[in-house]
N, C-alpha and C positions, 0 to 999 in steps of 0.2 A: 504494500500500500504506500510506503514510504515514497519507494522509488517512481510511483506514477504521479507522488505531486512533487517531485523535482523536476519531474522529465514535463510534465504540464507546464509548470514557473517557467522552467527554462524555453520553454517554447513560447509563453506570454511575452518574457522579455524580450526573447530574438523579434518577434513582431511588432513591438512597439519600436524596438530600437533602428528597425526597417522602415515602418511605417512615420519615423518622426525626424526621414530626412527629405530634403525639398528637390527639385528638381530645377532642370538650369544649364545653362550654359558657362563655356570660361572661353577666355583668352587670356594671351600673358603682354606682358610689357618689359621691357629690357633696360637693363643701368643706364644714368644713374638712377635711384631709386631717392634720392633727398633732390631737392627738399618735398614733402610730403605733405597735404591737407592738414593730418592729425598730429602731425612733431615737428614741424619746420625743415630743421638741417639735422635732427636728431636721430643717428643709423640705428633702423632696426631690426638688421639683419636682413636676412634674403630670405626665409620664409614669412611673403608678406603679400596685401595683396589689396587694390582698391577696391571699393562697391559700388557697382552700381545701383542711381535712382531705388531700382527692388529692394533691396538694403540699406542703405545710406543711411535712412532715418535720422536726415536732418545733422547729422554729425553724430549722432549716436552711436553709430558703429564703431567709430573711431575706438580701436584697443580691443574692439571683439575677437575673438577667437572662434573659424569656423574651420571643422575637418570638409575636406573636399575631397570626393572621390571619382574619378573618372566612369564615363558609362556606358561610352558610345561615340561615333563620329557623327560630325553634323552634315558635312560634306563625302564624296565618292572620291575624294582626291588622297585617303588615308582610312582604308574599311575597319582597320583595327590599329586603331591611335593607344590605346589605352596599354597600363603598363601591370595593372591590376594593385598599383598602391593606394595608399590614401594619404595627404597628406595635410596637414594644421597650420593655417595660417593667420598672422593677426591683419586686420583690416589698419593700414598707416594708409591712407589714400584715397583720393573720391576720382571715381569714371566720369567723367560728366554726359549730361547728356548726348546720347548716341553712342553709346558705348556700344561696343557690339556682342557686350556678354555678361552674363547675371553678377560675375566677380571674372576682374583682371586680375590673375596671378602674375606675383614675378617669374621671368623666365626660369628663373631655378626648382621655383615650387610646382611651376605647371609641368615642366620637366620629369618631375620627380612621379606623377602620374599619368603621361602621355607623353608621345611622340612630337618635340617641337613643330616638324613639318605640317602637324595638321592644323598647327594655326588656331583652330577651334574648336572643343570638345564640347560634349553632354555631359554634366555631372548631376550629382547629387551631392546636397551639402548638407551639412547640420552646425549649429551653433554648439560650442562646448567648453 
């Protein structure tokens, strides 16, 4: 009996934790990476990444921490972009309008889950 409400719990969690990431697109952007929206001239490494409008919330985001995980290509020009990581980036940075993607990762971070050359992925994000 024990074992059928672990393996239940565990199955509630993996579904919620599935079901409470968002969907979206990325592109990246390339050094320098200062001065930035959220810290001026202040370096905050290279896993970082701006928001767009969909995120932004008015400067809100600013110092957020979202995992980003690759999902899919958006284009035929790269069928399998994805590199199967996931990886955590803080929001130092604002897309402005016309961005072309729900979060602009730095080139390192979008790297770290997708194939540069496609330029633009599908992801799935969550705040954390």
């Amino acid at each position: 009996m024990e074992k059928h409400i672990v393996l239940a719990l565990t199955i509630v969690l993996c579904h919620f934790a599935l079901s409470s990431a968002i969907a979206g697109t990325a592109t990246y952007y390339t050094p320098p990476y200062t001065p930035s929206s959220c810290y001026g001239y202040d370096n905050m490494g290279t896993m970082i990444a701006a928001a767009s409008d969909t995120i932004w919330d008015n400067r809100a985001a600013c110092g957020r921490n979202y995992r980003v995980t690759c999902t899919g290509p958006t284009n035929s020009g790269d069928l399998h972009p994805c590199t199967g990581a996931s990886v955590v980036v803080k929001i130092v940075d604002y897309c402005p309008s016309g961005c072309r993607g729900t979060i602009d990762l730095s080139q390192e971070a979008f790297s770290a889950i997708a194939h540069l050359g496609a330029g633009k992925i599908k992801i799935n994000y969550v705040r954390v």
